[in-house]
C-alpha positions in Angstrom: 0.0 0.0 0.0 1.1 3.8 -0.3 0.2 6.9 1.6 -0.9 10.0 -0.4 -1.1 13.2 1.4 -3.3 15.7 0.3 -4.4 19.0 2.3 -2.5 17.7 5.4 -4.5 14.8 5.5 -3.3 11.1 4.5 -4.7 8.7 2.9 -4.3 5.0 2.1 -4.2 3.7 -1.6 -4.2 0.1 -2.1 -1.6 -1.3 -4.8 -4.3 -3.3 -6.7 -8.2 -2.6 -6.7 -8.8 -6.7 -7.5 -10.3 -8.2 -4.0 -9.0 -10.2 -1.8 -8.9 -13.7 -1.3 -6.0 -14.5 0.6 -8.3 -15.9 3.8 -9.2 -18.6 1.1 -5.4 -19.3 0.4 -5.8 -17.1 -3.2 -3.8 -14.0 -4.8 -5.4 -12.3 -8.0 -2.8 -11.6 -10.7 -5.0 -9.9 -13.1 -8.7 -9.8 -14.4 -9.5 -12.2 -17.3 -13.3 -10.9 -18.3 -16.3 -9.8 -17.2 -20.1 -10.0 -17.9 -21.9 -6.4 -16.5 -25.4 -7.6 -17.0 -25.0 -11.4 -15.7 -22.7 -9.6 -12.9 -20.2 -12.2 -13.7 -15.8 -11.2 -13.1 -13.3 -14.1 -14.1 -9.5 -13.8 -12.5 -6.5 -15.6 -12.7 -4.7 -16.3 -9.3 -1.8 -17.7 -8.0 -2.5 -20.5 -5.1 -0.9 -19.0 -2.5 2.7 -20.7 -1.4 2.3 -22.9 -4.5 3.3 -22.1 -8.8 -0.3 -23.1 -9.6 -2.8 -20.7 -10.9 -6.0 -21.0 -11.3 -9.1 -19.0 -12.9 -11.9 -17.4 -9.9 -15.2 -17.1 -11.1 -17.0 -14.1 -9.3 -21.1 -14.1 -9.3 -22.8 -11.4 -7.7 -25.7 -11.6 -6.6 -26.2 -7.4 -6.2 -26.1 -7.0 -9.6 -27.7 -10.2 -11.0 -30.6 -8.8 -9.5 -30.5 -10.4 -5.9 -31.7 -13.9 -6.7 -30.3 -17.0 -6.1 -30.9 -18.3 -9.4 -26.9 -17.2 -10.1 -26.0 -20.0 -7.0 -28.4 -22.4 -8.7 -26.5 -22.3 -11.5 -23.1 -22.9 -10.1 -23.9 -25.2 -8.3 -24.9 -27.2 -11.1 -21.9 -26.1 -13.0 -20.1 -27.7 -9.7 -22.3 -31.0 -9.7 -21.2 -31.5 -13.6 -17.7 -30.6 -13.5 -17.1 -33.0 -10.4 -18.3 -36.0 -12.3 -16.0 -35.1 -15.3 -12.3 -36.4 -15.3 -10.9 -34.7 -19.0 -7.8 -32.8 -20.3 -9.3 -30.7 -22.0 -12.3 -29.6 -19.5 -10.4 -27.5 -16.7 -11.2 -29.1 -13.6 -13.0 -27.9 -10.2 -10.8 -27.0 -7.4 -12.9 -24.6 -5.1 -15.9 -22.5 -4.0 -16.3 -20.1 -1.4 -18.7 -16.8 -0.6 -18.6 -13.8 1.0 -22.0 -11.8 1.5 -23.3 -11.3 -1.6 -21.3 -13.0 -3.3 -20.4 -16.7 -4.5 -17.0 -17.7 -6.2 -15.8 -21.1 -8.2 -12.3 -22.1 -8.8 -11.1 -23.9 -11.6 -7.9 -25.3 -13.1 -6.0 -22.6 -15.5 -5.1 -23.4 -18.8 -2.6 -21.3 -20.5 -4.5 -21.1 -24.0 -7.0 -17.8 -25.2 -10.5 -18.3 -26.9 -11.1 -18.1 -29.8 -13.4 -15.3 -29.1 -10.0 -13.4 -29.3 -8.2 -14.9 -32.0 -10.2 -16.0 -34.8 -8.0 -16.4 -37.5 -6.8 -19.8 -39.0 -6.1 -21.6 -41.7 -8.7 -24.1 -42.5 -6.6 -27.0 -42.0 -6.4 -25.5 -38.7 -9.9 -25.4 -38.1 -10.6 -28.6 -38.7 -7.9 -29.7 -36.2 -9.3 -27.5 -34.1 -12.6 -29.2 -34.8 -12.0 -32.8 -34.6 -9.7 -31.8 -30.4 -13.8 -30.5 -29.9 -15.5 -33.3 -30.9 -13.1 -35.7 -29.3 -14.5 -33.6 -26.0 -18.2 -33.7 -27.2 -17.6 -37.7 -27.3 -16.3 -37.6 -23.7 -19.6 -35.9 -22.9 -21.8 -37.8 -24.3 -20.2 -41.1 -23.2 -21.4 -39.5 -19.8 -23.8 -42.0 -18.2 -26.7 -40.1 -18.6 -24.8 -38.0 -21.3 -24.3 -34.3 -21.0 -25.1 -31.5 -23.0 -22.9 -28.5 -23.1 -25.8 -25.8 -24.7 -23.7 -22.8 -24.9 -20.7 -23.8 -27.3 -19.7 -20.6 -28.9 -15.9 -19.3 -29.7 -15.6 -17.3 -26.7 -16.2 -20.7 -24.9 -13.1 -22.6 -26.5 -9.6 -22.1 -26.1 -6.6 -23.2 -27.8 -3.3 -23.2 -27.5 -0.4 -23.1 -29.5 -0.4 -27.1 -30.8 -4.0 -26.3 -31.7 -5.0 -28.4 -28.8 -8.9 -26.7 -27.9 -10.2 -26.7 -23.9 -14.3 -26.9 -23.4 -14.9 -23.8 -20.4 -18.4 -22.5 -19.2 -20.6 -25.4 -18.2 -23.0 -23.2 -16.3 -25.8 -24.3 -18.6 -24.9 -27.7 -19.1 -27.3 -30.6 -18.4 -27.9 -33.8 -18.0 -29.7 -35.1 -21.2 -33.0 -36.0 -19.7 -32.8 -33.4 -16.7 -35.9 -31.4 -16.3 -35.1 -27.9 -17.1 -37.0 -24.8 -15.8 -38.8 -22.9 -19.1 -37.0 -19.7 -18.0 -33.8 -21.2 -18.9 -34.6 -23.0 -22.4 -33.5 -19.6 -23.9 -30.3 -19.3 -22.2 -27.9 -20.1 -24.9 -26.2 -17.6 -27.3 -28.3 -16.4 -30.0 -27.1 -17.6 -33.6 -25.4 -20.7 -31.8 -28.3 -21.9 -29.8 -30.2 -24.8 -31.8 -33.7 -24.1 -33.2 -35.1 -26.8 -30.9 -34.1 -25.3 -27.8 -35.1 -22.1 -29.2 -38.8 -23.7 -29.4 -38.7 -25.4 -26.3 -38.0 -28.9 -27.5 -35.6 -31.6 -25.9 -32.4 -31.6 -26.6 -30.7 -34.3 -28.3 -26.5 -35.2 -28.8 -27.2 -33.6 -32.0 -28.1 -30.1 -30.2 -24.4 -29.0 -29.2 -23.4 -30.0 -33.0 -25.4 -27.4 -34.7 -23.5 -24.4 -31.8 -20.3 -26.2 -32.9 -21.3 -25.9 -36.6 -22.1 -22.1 -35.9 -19.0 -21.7 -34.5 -17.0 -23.3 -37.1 -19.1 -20.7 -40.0 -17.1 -18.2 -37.7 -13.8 -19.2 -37.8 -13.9 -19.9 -41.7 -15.5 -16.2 -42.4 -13.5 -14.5 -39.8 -16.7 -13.2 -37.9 -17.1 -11.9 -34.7 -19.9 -13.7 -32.7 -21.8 -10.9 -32.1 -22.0 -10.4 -35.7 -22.9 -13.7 -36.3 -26.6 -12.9 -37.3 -25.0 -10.9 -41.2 -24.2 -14.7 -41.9 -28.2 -16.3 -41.3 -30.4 -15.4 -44.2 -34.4 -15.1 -43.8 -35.5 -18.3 -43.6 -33.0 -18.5 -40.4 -30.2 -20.5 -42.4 -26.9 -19.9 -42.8 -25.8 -18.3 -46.1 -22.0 -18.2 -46.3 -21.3 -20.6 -49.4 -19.7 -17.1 -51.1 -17.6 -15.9 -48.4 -15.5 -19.4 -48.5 -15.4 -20.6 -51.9 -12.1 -22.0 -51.4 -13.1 -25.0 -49.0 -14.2 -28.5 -50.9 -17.8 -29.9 -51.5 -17.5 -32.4 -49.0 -16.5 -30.3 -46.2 -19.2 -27.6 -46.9 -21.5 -30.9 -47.2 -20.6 -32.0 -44.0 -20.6 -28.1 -42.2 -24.3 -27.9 -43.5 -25.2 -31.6 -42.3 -23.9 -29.7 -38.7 -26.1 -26.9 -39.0 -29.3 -28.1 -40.3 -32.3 -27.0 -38.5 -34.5 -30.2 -38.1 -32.0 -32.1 -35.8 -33.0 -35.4 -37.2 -31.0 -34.0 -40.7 -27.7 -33.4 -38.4 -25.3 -36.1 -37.7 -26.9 -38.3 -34.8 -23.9 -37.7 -32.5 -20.4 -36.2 -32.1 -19.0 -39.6 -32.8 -20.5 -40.1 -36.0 -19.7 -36.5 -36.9 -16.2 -37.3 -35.6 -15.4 -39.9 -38.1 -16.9 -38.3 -41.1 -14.6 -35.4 -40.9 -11.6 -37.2 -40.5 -11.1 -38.5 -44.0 -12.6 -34.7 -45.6 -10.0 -32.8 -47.0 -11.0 -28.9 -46.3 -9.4 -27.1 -48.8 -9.8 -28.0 -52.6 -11.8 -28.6 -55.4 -14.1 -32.1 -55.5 -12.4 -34.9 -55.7 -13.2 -38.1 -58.4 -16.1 -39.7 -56.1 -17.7 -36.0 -55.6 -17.5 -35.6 -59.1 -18.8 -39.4 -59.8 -21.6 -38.6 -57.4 -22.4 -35.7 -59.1 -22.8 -36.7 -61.8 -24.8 -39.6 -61.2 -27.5 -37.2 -59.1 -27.2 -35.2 -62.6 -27.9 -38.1 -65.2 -30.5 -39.4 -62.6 -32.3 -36.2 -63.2 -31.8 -36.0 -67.0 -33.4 -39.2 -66.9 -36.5 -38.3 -64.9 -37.1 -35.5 -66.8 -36.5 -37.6 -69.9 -39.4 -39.8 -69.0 -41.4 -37.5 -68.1 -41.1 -35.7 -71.8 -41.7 -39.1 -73.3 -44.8 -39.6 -70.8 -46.2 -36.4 -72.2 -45.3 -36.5 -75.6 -47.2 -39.8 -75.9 -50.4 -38.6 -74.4 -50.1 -35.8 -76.7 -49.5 -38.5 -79.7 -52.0 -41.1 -78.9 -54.5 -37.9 -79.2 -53.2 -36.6 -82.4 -53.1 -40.3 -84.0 -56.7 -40.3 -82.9 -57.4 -37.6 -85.3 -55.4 -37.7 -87.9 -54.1 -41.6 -88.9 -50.5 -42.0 -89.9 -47.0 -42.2 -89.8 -46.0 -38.2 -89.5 -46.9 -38.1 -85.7 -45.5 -41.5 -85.2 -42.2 -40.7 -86.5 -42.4 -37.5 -84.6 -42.5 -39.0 -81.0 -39.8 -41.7 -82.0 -37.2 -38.8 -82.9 -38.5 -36.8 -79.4 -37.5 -39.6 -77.6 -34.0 -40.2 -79.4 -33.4 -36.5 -78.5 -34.4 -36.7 -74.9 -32.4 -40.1 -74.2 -29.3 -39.4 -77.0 -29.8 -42.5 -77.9 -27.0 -44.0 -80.6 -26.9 -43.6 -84.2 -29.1 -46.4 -85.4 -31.7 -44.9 -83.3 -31.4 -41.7 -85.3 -31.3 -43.8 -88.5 -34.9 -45.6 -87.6 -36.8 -42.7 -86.9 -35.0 -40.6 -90.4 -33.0 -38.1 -88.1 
């Protein structure tokens, strides 16, 4: 502490305005973030007499507007994290409170979010992608399986090997768990799922479409707040043009992650997991995209192709009706050489 005198009259001026936790065995080092409206302040500490630090979550009640639905949620975010055992998930350590206010510890990992940095490479993002679905598994291996529900960039970090770290679980919940209607809409808009957004259950599928949100972020280099310039009208994501350099498959299986109707999404992170393994992200389609293409294409020719002859030999039968002889006969047999490009001795039959 220093003195300051002023007027003749002195006056003490602490060294650092972060509080004091050193009765819990805790010294702040600096101030991470903080959420004014949810009244929420993260710090990094040192453990006193000890190298570790660790992150201190700070709720307050004052300014969450005096309830004790703030301690509700930790404590659930305490129940979860105690049952989870994961590299990648920083652990619980602590909780304490002082009047008005409730605090959490957790295990510090050296890595920023990516609602900081936000520029990769897209090989980098799918690294990125495959170190969070590797977590997602973990989760929903869980016996009942958990859901994260508020996956988002500025709930990720990752370090400098790329490895990614799962923070926040203060709405996570047990799939199955009864959850209060006042929280269904609790989640991020843009990353929340439609069917939590409508009050549906959640599914394993649910935290997929946040990831896939996510991941439309990374790629396009967009701010989460921003992320509603990238959702067109009918509440889909329209960002095709902004990334044209990434293959067919890989925008195939980003869309699969973001479809509305859950059932369209991949089932689970596993099976999500180990279709983006082999899916090269950057490049043009490859032979079977092409062959599959084309297929889908020629399959279409040919529908339409029956569908011409179909017509054209309604429209026949009636003229033949009318008028006997060849001329209308000969007509539909070179139609239907035309619609199917048949081979020459087709062409040679009908005089064409």
């Amino acid at each position: 502490m220093e003195l300051d005198v002023r007027n003749g009259h002195k006056r003490v001026i602490p060294l650092s305005h972060h509080p004091d936790f050193s009765e819990q065995g805790y010294q702040v080092i600096n101030e991470l973030g903080r959420n004014r409206e949810g009244g929420r302040i993260t710090y990094l500490a040192n453990v006193l007499n000890s190298n570790q630090q660790v992150v201190i979550k700070e709720f307050c009640f004052a300014r969450a507007g005096a309830d004790l639905s703030g301690v509700k949620a930790y404590e659930r975010e305490i129940e979860i994290l105690q049952k989870l055992n994961h590299s990648r998930i920083p652990r619980y350590v602590d909780s304490f409170e002082i009047p008005g206010v409730f605090y959490m510890v957790q295990e510090y990992k050296n890595a920023p979010s990516l609602g900081i940095r936000c520029s990769f490479h897209p090989e980098e993002i799918k690294q990125i992608t495959l170190s969070i679905l590797e977590i997602l598994v973990y989760l929903q291996e869980q016996i009942p399986s958990i859901i994260h529900r508020d996956i988002k960039p500025e709930n990720i970090l990752v370090d400098e090997e790329l490895n990614a770290y799962l923070v926040d679980f203060g709405l996570a919940r047990i799939q199955g768990a009864k959850i209060a209607f006042s929280s269904f809409v609790a989640g991020t808009p843009g990353f929340m799922p439609p069917e939590e957004q409508f009050g549906h259950s959640l599914t394993e599928a649910s935290d997929l479409y946040s990831l896939g949100a996510t991941l439309i972020c990374l790629l396009t280099n967009t701010r989460s707040v921003e992320i509603g310039k990238l959702i067109d009208d009918n509440y889909r994501f329209n960002f095709q043009k902004l990334v044209p350099y990434i293959s067919p498959r890989f925008r195939s299986w980003l869309m699969k992650m973001v479809e509305r109707n859950r059932k369209r999404r991949y089932a689970n992170a596993a099976v999500a997991l180990k279709a983006l393994q082999p899916i090269q992200v950057v490049g043009t389609a490859t032979g079977i995209d092409t062959l599959v293409s084309t297929i889908k294409l020629r399959k279409r020719a040919t529908v339409l192709g029956l569908a011409t002859v179909v017509t054209l030999v309604a429209v026949g039968a009636t003229l033949m009706s009318c008028q006997p002889g060849g001329a209308v006969r000969q007509l539909l047999e070179a139609r239907e050489c035309q619609g199917f490009d048949l081979s020459s001795s087709c062409r040679e039959n009908t005089g064409h």
